[in-house]
N, C-alpha and C positions, 0 to 999 in steps of 0.2 A: 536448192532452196530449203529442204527439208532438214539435211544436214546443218545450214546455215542457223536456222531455227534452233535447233536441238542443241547447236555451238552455243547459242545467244544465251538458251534457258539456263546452261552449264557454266556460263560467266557471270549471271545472274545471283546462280545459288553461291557461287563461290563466293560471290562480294556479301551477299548476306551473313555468308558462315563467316569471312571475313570479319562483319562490323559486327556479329557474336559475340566472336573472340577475342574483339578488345574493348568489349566493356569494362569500362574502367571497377575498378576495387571501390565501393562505398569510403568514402571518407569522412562519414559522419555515420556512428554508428547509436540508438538512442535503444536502449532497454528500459522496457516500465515492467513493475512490476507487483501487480494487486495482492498486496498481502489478505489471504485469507479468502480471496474470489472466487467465486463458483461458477459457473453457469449462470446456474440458478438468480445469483446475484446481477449478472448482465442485463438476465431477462426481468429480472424484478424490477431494477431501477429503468430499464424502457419502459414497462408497462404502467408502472408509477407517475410517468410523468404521461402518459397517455391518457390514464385515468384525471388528474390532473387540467385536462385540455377537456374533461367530460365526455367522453369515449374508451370504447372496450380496444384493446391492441395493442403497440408500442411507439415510441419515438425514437428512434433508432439512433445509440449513443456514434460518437467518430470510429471509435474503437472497432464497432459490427459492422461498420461500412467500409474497412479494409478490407483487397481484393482475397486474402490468403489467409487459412483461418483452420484451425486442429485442435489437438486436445494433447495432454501431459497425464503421464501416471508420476506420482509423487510420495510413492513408496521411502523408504530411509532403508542403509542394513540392516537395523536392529530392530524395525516395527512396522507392518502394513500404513500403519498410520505416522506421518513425518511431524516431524516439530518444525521450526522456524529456521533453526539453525541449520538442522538436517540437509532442510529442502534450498535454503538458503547457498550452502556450498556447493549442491549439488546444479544448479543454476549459475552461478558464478562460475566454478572450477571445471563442470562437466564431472565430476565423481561422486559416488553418494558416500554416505559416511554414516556414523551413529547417532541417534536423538542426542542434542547437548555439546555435538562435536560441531566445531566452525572452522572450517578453513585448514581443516588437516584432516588425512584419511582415517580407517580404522584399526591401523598402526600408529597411530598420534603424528604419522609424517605431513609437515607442514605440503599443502597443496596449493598452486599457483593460480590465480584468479585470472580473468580473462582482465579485469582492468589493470593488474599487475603487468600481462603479458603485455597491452598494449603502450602501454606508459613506457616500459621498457623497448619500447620502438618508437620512442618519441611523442606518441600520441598523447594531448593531452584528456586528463581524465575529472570528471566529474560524477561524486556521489551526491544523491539530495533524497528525502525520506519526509514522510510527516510524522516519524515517528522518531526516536533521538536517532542522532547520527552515529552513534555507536552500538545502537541495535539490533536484533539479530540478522536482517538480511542485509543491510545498509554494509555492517559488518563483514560479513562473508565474502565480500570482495576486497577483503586487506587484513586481515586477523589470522592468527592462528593458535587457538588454542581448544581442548578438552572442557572449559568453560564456561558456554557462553553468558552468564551473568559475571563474567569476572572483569569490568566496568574499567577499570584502572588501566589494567593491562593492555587489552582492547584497546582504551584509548591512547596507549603508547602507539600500536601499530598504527592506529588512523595518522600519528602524526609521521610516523617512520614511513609510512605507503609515499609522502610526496607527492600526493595526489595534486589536485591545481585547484577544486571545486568543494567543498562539503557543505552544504543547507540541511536544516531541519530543526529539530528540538536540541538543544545541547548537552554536554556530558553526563552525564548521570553523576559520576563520581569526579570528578575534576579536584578532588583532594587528594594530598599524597596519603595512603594505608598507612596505619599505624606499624605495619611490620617491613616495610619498604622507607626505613632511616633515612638512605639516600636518595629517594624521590624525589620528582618533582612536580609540581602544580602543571596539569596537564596542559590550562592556559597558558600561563610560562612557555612552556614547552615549544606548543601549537608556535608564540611570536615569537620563541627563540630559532624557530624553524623557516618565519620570512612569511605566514600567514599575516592578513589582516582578518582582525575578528569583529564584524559589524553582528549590531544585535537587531537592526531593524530593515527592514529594504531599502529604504530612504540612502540607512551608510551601505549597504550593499549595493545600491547602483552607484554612489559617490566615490567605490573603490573598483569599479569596473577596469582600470587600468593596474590596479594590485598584480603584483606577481601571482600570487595564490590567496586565495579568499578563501575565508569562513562565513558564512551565514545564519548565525541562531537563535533561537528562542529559548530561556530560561524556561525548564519544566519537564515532566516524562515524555510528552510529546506536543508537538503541536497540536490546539484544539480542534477539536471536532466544530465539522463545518455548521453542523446547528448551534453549537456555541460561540463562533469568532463572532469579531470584533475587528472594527477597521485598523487598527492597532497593532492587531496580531500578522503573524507571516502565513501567509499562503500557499498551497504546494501549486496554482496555476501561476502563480504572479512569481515566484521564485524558481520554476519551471523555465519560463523565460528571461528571468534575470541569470541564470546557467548557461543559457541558450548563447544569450548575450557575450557573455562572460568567456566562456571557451571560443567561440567564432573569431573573436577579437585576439584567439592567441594565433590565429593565422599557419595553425596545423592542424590534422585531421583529430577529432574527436571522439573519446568514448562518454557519453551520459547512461547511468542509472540515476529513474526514478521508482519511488515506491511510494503507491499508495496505502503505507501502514496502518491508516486508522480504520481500515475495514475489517481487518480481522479483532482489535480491540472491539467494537460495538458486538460483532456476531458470540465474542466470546460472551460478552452481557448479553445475548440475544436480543439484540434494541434492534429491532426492523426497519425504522424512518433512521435511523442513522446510518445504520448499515446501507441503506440503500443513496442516501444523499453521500455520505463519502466516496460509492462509487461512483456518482455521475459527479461529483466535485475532482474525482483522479481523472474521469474523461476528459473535466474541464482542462484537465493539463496535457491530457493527447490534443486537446483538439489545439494547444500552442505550438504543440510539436508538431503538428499535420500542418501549420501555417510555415513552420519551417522548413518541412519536407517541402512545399507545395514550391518553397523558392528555389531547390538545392535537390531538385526531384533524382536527376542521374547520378547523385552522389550520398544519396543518404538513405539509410536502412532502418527499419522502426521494427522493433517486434516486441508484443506486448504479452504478458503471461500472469498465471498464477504461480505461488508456491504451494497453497493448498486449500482447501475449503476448508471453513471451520462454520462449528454450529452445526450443519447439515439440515442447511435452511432449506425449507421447504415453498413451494409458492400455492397452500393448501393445507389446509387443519380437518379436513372432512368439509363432503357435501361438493356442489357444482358451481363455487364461487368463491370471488377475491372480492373482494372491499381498501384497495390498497390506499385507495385516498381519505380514508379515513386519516391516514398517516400526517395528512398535510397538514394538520393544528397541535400536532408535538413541538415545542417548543425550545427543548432542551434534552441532551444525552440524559439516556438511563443514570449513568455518574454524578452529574451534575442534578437530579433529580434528587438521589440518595443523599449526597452534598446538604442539597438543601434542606431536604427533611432531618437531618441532624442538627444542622446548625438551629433550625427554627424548636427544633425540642430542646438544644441546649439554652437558648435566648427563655424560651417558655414558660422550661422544664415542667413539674407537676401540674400546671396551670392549661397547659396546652392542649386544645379542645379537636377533637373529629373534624368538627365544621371548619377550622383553622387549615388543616392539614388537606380537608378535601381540597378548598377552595386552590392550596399550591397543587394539587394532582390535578385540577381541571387546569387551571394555567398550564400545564408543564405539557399535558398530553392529550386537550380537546375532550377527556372523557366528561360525562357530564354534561359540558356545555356543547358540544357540535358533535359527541357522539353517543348512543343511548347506553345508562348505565342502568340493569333492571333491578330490581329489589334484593335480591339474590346475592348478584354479583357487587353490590353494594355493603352489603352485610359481610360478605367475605372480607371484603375489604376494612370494614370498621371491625373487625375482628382479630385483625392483623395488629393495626393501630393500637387494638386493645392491649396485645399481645408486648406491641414495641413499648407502650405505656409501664407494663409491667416485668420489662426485660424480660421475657418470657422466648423472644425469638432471635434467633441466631442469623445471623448474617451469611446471604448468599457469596460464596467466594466463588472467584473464578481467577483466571493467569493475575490478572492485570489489575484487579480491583476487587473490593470484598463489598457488597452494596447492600444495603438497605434492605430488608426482605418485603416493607409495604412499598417503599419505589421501586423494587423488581416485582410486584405484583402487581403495580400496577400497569407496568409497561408492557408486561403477559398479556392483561386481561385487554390492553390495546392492540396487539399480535393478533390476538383470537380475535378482536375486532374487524381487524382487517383478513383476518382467516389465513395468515403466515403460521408456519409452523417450524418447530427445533425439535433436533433429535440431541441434542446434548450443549452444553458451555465451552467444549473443547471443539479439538480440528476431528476431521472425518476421511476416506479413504479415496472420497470422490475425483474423478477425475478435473480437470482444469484450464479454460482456455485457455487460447494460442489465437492474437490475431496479427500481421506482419504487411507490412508494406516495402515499397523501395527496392533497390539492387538489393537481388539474389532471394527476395523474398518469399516465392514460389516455391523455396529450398522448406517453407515451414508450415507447410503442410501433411495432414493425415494425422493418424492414434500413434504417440510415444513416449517415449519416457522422458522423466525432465532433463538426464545428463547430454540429449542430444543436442542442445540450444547452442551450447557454447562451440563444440563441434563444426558446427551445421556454419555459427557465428564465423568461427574462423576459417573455414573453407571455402566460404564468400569473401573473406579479407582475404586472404591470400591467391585467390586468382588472381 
């Protein structure tokens, strides 16, 4: 009997190790990817919306409620601290490379993308971004070159990749270079290549049976969620218009998505943006968690940073956050600075303090729903005074050169809410890691960023 027993447990384990070992291969492979995310950022936008609900803690995004969850160092060869494109190939390719390089090592030898690799096994592939579709990390999964502002070229590869999928902001340069005689108009190009190119979701869902689609919005990137408009295109709503889009090709798929506009606001240090663009990129996990939830034994999610920028803080001094202050901003730092010029140029000489405050409380609750004291008030009309008298120079940062009283005043909101920045650029910090689905387990614990694709592939080919 006992032997019999012992027999049983050993046929037991064996069937177990058995139905192991043929877990099938993921066939639905989805990468998100928060440009510019921190930690720090995860936990900001939970507690944001917690405060929000009038209570101290968090509301815990889709993202944090994945089982399997680590951390990325995002170092580059050439800099402790990565650029876009750096960190961008190094996530795509699994190789790291130098600040500026995209899609080739530090030999300028062209490097193979994991959506290269898979397309090349038939898989179809989709890239989608809220930031253009030829942007740096969007990029780094079909480009190859030593420049990543070199717009044109770039957009030669996206259309050479043959990819099936690409959403987001549209070309940057879609003109043929004055020095490239025999060019072509990148649009051209894209429908001479069998894309259809819808500019709105509407023709995006109305070409769901297209061989290959494009998805765009005229502009540097899609807008920020506190600025759209029903009009505009969506990174959740176009998330599953991809989702869509590739399922219907009736082979297994690779999606990238990128939450790009997170790292634009932190480079402005805009806090209520930065923090609504990250729960607005959740909004689009949590399309993709509705897709896994169908397709559970066959589909792998793993979502990441490329690097923190700003080196946002959830603290300015002292034992307190005020983060809902945030919730009567009304408009990006950009679009703040926007306005303040346009209404001085409408004004000009004419154009009064009292004018200009009244568009700073609209824009950011100060004043009207948050206390501005006499002080900080006088800073402020002094700035004014300053812009009055061309007197002050314009905050630059990567992506935008802004207003120095709408960057002031968007600070003096910051400090309201008692967020803090250690700089306009990226920082060294390290970067989550949260993954669901077949072989997910594999993406766990502290590493480096080139391990993903790796890790990526070793799960697809068992």
């Amino acid at each position: 009997m006992k032997r019999l027993c012992m027999l049983l447990v050993a046929v037991m384990c064996l069937g177990i190790a058995g139905v192991s070992s043929v877990v099938a291969a993921p066939k639905y492979v989805i990468y998100v990817i928060g440009d510019g995310m921190s930690p720090n950022h995860v936990m900001g936008a939970e507690m944001y919306l917690a405060e929000l609900e009038g209570r101290i803690g968090r509301v815990p995004l889709r993202m944090t409620q994945f089982p399997y969850t680590g951390f990325l160092t995002t170092y580059s060869v050439s800099n402790a601290i990565t650029c876009s494109s750096a960190a961008g190939t190094a996530l795509a390719t699994g190789v790291k490379t130098r600040n500026g390089y995209e899609g080739v090592d530090t030999l300028k030898q062209p490097l193979t993308s994991i959506a290269t690799l898979l397309h090349n096994q038939d898989w179809a592939v989709g890239i989608l971004t809220s930031a253009s579709i030829d942007h740096a990390t969007p990029a780094s999964f079909y480009t190859h070159t030593t420049d990543r502002n070199d717009y044109y070229h770039i957009g030669q590869d996206l259309v050479r990749s043959d990819f099936d999928f690409f959403g987001g902001a549209a070309f940057q340069h879609p003109g043929v270079p004055e020095n490239e005689p025999n060019g072509i108009d990148l649009y051209a190009m894209t429908e001479r290549a069998g894309y259809v190119v819808a500019r709105t979701y509407e023709e995006g869902e109305a070409a769901l049976e297209a061989d290959k689609l494009m998805v765009v919005q005229d502009g540097v990137s899609l807008p920020y969620e506190i600025n759209t408009s029903k009009e505009d295109l969506h990174l959740p709503e176009l998330t599953s218009l991809a989702l869509r889009f590739l399922e219907s090709k009736d082979r297994p798929f690779f999606l990238m998505v990128e939450g790009g506009l997170i790292d634009w606001a932190n480079h402005g240090n805009d806090g209520a943006t930065s923090l609504r663009e990250t729960v607005d990129m959740d909004r689009a996990v949590e399309v993709i968690y509705q897709f896994y939830l169908q397709h559970a034994d066959e589909t792998l999610v793993v979502i990441t940073a490329d690097h923190d920028c700003g080196g946002f803080a959830l603290a300015n001094g002292g034992y307190k956050l005020n983060l809902q202050a945030l919730q009567y901003q009304t408009m990006s730092s950009d679009y703040l600075t926007d306005s303040i010029r346009a209404l001085h140029t409408q004004r000009g000489e004419d154009l009064t303090w009292e004018e200009v405050r009244d568009l700073i409380a609209r824009a950011t609750g100060l004043y009207t729903h948050t206390n501005v004291s006499d002080d900080e008030d006088k800073d402020l009309h002094k700035s004014f005074d300053r812009m009055m008298r061309r007197e002050d120079s314009d905050v630059k940062t990567m992506y935008k050169s802004y207003n120095r009283l709408g960057s002031a005043a968007i600070a003096l909101l910051n400090a309201k809410a008692h967020l803090g920045w250690t700089s306009h650029s990226h920082s060294a910090a390290p970067v989550p890691v949260f993954a669901i689905g077949v072989g997910a387990e594999d993406f766990v614990g502290w590493y480096d960023n080139t391990e993903i694709v790796p890790r990526m592939m070793k799960i697809i080919n068992e």
